[in-house]
Structure formats: C-alpha cells, structure tokens
C-alpha positions in Angstrom: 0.0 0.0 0.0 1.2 3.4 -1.0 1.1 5.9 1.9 2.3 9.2 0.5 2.0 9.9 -3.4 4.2 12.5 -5.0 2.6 14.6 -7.6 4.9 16.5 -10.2 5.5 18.6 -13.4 8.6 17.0 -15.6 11.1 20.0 -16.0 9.7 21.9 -13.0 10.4 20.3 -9.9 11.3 17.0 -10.8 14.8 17.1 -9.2 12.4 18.3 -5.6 10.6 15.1 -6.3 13.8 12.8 -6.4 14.6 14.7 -3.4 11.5 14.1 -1.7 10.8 10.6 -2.8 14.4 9.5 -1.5 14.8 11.3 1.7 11.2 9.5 2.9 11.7 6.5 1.8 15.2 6.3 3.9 13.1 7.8 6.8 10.2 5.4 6.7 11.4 2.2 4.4 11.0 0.8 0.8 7.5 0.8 -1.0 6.0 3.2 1.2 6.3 6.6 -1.7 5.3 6.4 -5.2 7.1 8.5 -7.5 6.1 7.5 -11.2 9.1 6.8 -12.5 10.4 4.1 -10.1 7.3 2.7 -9.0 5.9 1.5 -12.0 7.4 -1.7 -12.8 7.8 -2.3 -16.4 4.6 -3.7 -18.4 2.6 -2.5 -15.7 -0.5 -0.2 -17.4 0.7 3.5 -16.2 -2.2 4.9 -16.0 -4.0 2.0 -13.8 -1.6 2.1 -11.4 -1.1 5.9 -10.7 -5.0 6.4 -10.2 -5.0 3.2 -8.2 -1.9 4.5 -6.4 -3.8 7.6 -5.4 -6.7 5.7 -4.0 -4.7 4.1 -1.6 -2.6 6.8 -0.2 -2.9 9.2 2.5 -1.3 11.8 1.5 -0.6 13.2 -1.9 2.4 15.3 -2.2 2.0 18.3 -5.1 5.1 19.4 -6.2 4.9 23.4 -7.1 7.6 24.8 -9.2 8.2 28.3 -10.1 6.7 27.9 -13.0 3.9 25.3 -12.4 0.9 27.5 -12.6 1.9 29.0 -15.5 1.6 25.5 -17.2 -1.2 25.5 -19.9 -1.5 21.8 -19.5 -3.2 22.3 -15.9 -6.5 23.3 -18.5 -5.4 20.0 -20.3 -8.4 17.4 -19.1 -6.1 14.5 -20.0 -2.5 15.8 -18.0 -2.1 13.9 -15.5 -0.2 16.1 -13.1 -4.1 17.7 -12.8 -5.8 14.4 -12.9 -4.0 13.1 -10.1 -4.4 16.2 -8.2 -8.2 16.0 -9.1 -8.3 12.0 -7.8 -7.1 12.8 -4.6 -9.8 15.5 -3.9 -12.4 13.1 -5.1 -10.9 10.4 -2.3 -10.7 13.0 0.4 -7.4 12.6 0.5 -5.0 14.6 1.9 -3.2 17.4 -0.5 -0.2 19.2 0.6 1.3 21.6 -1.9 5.3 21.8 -1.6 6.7 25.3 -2.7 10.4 24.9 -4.5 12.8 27.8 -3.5 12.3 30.9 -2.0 11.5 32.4 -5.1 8.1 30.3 -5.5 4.9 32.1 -4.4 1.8 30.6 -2.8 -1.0 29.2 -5.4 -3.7 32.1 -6.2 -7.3 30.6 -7.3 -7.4 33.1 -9.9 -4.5 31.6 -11.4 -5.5 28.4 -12.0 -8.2 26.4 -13.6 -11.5 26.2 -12.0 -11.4 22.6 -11.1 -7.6 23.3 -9.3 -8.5 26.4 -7.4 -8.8 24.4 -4.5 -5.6 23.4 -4.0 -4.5 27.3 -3.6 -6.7 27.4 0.0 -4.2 23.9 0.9 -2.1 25.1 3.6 1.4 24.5 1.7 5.5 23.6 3.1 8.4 25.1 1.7 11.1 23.5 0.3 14.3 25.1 0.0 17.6 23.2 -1.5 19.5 25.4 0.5 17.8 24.8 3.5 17.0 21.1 2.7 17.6 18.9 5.7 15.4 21.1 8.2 12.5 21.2 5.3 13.0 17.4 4.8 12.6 16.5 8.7 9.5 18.9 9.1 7.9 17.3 6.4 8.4 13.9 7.4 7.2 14.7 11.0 4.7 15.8 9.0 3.7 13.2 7.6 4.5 10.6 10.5 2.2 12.4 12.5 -0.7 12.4 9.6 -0.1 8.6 9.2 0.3 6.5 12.1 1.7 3.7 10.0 4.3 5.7 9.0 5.7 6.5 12.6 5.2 2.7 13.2 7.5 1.7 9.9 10.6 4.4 11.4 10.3 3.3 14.5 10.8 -0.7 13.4 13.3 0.4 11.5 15.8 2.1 14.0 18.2 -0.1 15.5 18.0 -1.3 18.9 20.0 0.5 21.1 23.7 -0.6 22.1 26.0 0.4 24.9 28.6 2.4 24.4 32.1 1.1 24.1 33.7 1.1 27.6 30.7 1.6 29.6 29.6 -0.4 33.1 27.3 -3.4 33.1 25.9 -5.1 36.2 24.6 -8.1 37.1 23.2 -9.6 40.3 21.9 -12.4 41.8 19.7 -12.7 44.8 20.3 -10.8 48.0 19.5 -11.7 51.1 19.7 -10.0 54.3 20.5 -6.6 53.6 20.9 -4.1 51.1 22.9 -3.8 48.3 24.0 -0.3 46.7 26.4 0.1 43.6 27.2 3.9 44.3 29.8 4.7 41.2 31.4 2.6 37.9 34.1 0.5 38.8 36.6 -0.2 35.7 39.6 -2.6 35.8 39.3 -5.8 37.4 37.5 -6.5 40.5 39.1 -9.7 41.9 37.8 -9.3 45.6 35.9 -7.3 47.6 36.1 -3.3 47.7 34.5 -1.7 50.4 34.7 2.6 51.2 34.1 4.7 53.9 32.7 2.1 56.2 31.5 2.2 59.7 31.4 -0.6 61.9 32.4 -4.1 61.9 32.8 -6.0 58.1 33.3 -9.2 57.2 33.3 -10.7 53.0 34.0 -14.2 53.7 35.6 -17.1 56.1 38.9 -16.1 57.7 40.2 -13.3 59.2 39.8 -10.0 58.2 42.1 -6.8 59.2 41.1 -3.4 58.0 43.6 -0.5 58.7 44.9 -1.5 62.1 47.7 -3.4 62.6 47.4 -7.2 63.5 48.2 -7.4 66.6 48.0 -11.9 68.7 49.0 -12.9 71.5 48.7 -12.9 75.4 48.0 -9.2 76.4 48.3 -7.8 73.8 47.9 -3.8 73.8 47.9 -1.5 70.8 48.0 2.7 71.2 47.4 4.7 68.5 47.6 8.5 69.0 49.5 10.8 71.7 49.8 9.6 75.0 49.8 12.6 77.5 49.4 12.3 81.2 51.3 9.4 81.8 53.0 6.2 80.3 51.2 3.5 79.0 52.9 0.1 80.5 51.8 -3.5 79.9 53.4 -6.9 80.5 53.5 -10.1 78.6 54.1 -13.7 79.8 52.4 -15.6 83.2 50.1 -13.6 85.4 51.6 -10.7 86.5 52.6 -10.4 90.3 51.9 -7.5 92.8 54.4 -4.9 93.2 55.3 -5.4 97.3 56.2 -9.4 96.1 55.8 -11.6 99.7 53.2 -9.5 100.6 
C-alpha cells in the first residue's frame, strides 16, 4: 500500500521530487512513496496504477515549481499532473502543496483552472535546497504524525539501542539479608571485595579479616594509636603478673 504519493511537473520540480521521494523512503522504508518513475514496474499499465496508487494513499504530495501554474497543461483534461491532483480531492485525500525555492509564491485561485483552485486554499510547506535537511525533517514529521503507520515503519526500522564502548554493566543475583547499593562505575578488574568509607564491623568471607589496624596476637596484647599525654602506658606479657610489694 502506498502511503504518501508524489505529484509532479517534468522540467519543474522534478529534481524536488527525487529529493522528496528519496529522503522519505530512507526515513520510513521501501514501497511506502510512489514516484512514477520508479514505482511503475515495467509492463505495468501507467495509467492504472497511478490512479489506483492515489486511491490508496494518505497523503498526496503536489510538487509546485516556479513555473507550475503557469503550465497551460493544468486546462489540459487528460494531463495527468491535474488528474492526479483532481483523484485525490475526489478520495478525500490529503493534498499538501510543496513550494520549491524561495523564489516560488503561494498558489492564487485566480490563477488556475476552476477545477484546481482548490488546491491554492491547501495550507502548503516550503522546500528550499539550500535549507533542505530542516524542510526534509519537518515534512516527514509531518507526515509521521498524519499517518500513524508511518511512525510505526521508522520506529521498526531504528536499531536497537547498544552500549557504548567502555561503559559499566551489572549483574546480580539474589540478595539476602540486607541491602545492596552500587554507588559509582568501577573499571579494571575486580578480583575481591572493595568496600569505602565504612563504619562498623565487616566481614566478606571465612577467615580473618584486618582493615587498617595493625594485626596485633598474642597474650596481652595492647595497641595505642595516637598521643599519650598524662602518663606512660605500661603493659606486660608472659604468666600472670605479680603485685608490686612481692611476699606480701
């Protein structure tokens, strides 16, 4: 099914309608714009299958050129830039004129024939080659927001996100007991436990475990960190100690 159909004059806005036709279908995926010239398939019957194509768009693109009104051809019954135009009134289908250049004015019903002069009251988007990618991406959010299948077919289409090179990933299994927090990225191998700016006793795993003290064993043993004023510290080692008066 066609979904937007690009209408245009050969010689006056032709290179617009490559433009257009090949941007979209990037955006939104193969088969989903009809432009004549590629999307009739050789020994198909032309003029079937761009009223047909019509019918079953949405939208219907209408390529205005500098010179497009100007065309005698638009009073021509059988031209089929003006028959297309006229099909996709008949369907109710939405017409949006595109203005090439700067230099292009806005459609005037005076200046066309009767059975056009509706398409000058179509509210219109500029295109401008030398402001062609911000023209491009307003009229395809144009258009994606017109035609929810569009905005369906770019968003299949976009990859699925991957992480950036370098970056953390985390797994964990069950926890039980408590709480576990992962506060910052840790890079570099992690072959044991890290543990910051604790307070109170921890323990990883069996065995001992010393965390900045020094390992001090032993009968009586004494450890004094700091400065000692007011008096010596004085501790003995060995068998009991005995009173200071000996016998008595």
């Amino acid at each position: 099914m066609t979904d937007v159909f690009i209408n245009y004059r050969t010689g006056d806005g032709e290179e617009t309608a490559v433009a257009l036709e090949q941007n979209l279908t990037q955006r939104f995926g193969e088969g989903r714009i009809f432009r004549a010239s590629p999307s009739i398939r050789p020994g198909q019957l032309f003029d079937d299958k761009l009223l047909a194509s019509v019918r079953t768009s949405s939208v219907l693109i209408a390529v205005i050129g500098a010179h497009w009104a100007e065309s005698p051809r638009l009073h021509d019954r059988d031209d089929w830039v003006r028959k297309e135009i006229l099909e996709a009134f008949r369907c109710a289908i939405t017409v949006v004129p595109v203005l090439v250049g700067r230099e292009t004015k806005r459609l005037q019903p005076a200046g066309l024939p009767s059975a056009l002069r509706k398409l000058a009251r179509c509210q219109s988007i500029r295109y401008d080659t030398q402001n062609s990618e911000y023209d491009l991406l307003r009229l395809g959010d144009f258009l994606a927001e017109e035609i929810p299948a569009l905005a369906e077919a770019e968003k299949a289409a976009q990859p699925q996100e991957q992480p950036e090179p370098g970056s953390t990933h985390y797994s964990m299994g069950a926890v039980s007991g408590g709480t576990a927090v992962q506060a910052r990225d840790i890079s570099g191998d992690v072959g044991g436990t890290i543990i910051r700016e604790a307070h109170g006793p921890l323990h990883t795993g069996p065995g001992d475990q010393h965390h900045h003290a020094p390992h001090l064993t032993g009968d009586g043993s004494s450890y004094v960190a700091g400065d000692q004023h007011g008096g010596g510290n004085r501790r003995t080692f060995g068998t009991e100690p005995r009173r200071r008066d000996d016998a008595r």
